[in-house]
C-alpha positions as CSV (number, residue, x, y, z in Angstrom):
1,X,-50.8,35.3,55.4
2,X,-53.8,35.0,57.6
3,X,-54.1,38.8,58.2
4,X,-53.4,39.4,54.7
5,X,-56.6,37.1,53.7
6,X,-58.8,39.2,56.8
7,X,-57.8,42.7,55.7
8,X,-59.2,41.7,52.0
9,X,-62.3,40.1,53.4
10,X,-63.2,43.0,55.3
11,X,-62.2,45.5,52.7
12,X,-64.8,43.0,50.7
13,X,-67.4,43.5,53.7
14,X,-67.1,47.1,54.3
15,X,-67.6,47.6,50.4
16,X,-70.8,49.7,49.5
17,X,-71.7,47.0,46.4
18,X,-71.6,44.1,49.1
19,X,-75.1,44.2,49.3
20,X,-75.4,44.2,45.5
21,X,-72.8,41.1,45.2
22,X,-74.9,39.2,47.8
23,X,-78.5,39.7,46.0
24,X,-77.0,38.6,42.4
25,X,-75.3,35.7,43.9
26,X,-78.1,34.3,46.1
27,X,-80.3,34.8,42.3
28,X,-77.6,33.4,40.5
29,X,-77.9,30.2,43.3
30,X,-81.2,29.5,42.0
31,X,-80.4,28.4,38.5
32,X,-76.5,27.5,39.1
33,X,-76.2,26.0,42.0
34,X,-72.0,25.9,42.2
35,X,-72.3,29.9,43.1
36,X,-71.6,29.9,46.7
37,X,-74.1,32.1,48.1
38,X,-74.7,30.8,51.0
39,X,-71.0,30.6,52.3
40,X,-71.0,34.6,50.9
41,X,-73.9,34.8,53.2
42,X,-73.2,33.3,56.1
43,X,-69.3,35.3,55.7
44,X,-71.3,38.7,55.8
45,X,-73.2,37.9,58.7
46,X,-70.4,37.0,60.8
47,X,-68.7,40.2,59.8
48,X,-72.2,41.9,61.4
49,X,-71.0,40.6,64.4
50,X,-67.9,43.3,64.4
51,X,-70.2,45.8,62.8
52,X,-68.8,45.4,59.2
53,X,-72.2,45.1,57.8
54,X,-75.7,45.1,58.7
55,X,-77.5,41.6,59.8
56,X,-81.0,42.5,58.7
57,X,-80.0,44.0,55.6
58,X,-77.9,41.3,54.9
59,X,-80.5,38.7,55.3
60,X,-83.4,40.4,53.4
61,X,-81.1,40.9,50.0
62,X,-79.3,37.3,50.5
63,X,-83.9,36.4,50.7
64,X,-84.6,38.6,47.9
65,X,-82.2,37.4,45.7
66,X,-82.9,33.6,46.2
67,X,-86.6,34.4,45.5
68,X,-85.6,36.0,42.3
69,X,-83.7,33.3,41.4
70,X,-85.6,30.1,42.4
71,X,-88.7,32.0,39.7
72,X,-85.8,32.5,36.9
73,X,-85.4,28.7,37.5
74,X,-89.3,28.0,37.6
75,X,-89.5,30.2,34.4
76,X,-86.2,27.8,32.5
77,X,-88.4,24.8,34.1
78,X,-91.1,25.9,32.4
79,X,-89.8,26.8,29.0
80,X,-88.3,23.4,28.8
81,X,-90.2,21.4,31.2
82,X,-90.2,18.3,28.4
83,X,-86.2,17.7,28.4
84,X,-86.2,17.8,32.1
85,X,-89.0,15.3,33.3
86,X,-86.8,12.2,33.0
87,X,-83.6,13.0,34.8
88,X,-82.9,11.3,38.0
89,X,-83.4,14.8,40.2
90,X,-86.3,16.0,38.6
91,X,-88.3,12.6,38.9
92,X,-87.4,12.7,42.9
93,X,-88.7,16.4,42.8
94,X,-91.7,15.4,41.0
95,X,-92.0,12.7,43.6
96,X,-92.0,14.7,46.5
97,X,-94.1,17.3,44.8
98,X,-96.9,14.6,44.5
99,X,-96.6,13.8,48.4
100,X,-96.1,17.2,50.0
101,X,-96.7,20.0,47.6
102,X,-95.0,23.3,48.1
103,X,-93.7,22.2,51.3
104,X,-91.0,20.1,49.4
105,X,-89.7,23.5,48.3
106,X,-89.2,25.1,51.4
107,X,-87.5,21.7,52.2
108,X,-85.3,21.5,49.1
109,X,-83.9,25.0,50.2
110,X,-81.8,23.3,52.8
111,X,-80.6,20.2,50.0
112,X,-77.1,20.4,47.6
113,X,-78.9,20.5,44.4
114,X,-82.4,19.9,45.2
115,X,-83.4,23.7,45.3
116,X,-83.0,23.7,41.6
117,X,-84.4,19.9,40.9
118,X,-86.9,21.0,42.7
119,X,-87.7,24.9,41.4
120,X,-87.1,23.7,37.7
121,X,-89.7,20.6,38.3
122,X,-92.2,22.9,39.6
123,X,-91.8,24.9,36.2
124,X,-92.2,22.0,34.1
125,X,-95.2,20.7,35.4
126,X,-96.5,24.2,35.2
127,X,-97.2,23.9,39.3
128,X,-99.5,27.3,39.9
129,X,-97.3,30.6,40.0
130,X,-98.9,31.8,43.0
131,X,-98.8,28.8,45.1
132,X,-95.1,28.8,44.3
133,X,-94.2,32.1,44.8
134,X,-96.3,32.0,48.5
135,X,-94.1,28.8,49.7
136,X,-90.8,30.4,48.1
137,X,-91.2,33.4,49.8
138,X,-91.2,31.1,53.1
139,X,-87.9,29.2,51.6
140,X,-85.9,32.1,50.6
141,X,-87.0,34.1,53.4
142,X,-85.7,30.8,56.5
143,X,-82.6,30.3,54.2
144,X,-82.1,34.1,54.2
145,X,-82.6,34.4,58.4
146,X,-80.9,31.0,58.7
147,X,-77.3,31.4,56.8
148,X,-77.2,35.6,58.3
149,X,-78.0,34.2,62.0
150,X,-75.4,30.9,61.6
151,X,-72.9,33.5,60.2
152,X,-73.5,36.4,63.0
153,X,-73.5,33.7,65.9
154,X,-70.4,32.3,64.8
155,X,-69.1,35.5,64.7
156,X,-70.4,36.2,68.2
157,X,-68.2,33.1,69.5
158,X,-65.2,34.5,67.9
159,X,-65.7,38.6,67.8
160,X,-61.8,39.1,68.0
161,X,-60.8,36.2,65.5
162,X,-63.2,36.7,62.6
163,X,-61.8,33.8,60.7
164,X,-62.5,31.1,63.4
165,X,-65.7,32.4,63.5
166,X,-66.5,32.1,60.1
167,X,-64.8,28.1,60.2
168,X,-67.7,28.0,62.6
169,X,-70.4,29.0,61.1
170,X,-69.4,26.9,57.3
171,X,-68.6,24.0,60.2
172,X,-72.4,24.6,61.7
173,X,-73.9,25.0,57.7
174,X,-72.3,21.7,56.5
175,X,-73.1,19.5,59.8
176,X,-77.0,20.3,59.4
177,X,-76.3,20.0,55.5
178,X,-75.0,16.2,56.2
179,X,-77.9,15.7,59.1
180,X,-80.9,16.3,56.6
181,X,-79.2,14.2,54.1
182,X,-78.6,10.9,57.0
183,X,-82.3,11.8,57.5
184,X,-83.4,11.9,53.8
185,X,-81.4,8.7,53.1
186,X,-82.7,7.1,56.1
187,X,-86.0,7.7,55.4
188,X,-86.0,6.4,51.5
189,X,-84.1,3.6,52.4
190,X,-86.9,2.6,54.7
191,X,-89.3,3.4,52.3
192,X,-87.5,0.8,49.7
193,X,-86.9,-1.8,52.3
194,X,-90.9,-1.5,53.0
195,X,-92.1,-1.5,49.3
196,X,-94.5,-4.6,48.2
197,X,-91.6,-5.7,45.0
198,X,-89.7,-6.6,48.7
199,X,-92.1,-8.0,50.2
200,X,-91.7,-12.3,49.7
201,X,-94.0,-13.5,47.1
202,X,-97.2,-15.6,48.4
203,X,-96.7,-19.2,49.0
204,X,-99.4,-21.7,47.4
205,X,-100.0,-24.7,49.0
């Protein structure tokens, strides 16, 4: 069964339209975010480990796709930016906006869902086209280097058992995943706990 799943996967990675399937699922990532581009990613770039397919050209269409598809998103932000404003994810994004700017975008790349809160939001409150495209060429482009090289390493480890390598490289993916979300949580919890409507009212005398 195992070798029947490998032989289709590297059929899959030794396709020529790879590198097509790749760009329009990274783009479709930016608007709907259940398509699982990175996991497509991170599989081709362990298969560049065996020589199935090329690591840089794997990481600069799994880039150019995400930057086409976090402006799609911007653009659907912007169209309708006045349904969006009062969800719960698009007034965090608008949060963070406030406090870091584009960075947060850059940032959001790496968060389950907050890529799109985040795109969308800078849409709808028409955040300036240029500014966004300059920090989302910085996003797409890390998420790009980062899911090929997590891929190709984990490949690497495990040249002659593909499969383990790609369990390593999801494994590697979803532990950094989990650590920026301990980290996110930690820090707004903090940020709760040290709010003034906790603080203990004054006491008259």
């Amino acid at each position: 069964m195992s070798h029947a799943i490998l032989d289709l996967v590297q059929q899959v990675m030794s396709s020529p339209w790879l590198y097509l399937a790749l760009f329009a699922l990274a783009l479709l990532d930016g608007f709907f975010p259940i398509v699982p581009a990175e996991t497509s990613v991170i599989t081709a770039g362990v298969f560049a480990a065996t020589g199935e397919t090329n690591l840089a050209l794997v990481i600069v269409v799994a880039a150019l796709g995400a930057f086409a598809g976090d402006h799609i998103s911007y653009l659907i932000g912007k169209k309708s930016g006045g349904r969006l404003r009062e969800k719960k994810a698009f007034v965090w994004a608008r949060g963070a906006l406030a406090e870091r700017g584009g960075l947060v975008l850059v940032v959001a790349r790496y968060i389950p869902g907050g890529r799109t809160a985040t795109t969308l939001t800078m849409g709808a409150v028409r955040y300036p086209l240029r500014s966004f495209s300059f920090f989302d060429a910085i996003a797409a482009g890390s998420w790009g280097v980062y899911s090929g090289l997590i891929g190709f390493f984990g490949g690497m480890a495990f040249e002659n058992d593909p499969i383990k390598g790609l369990l390593l490289g999801l494994g590697i993916a979803l532990s950094i995943t989990a650590l920026v979300e301990v980290v996110r949580w930690t820090k707004k919890r903090r940020a709760i706990q040290a709010s003034p409507e906790r603080l203990p009212a004054d006491t008259h005398l």
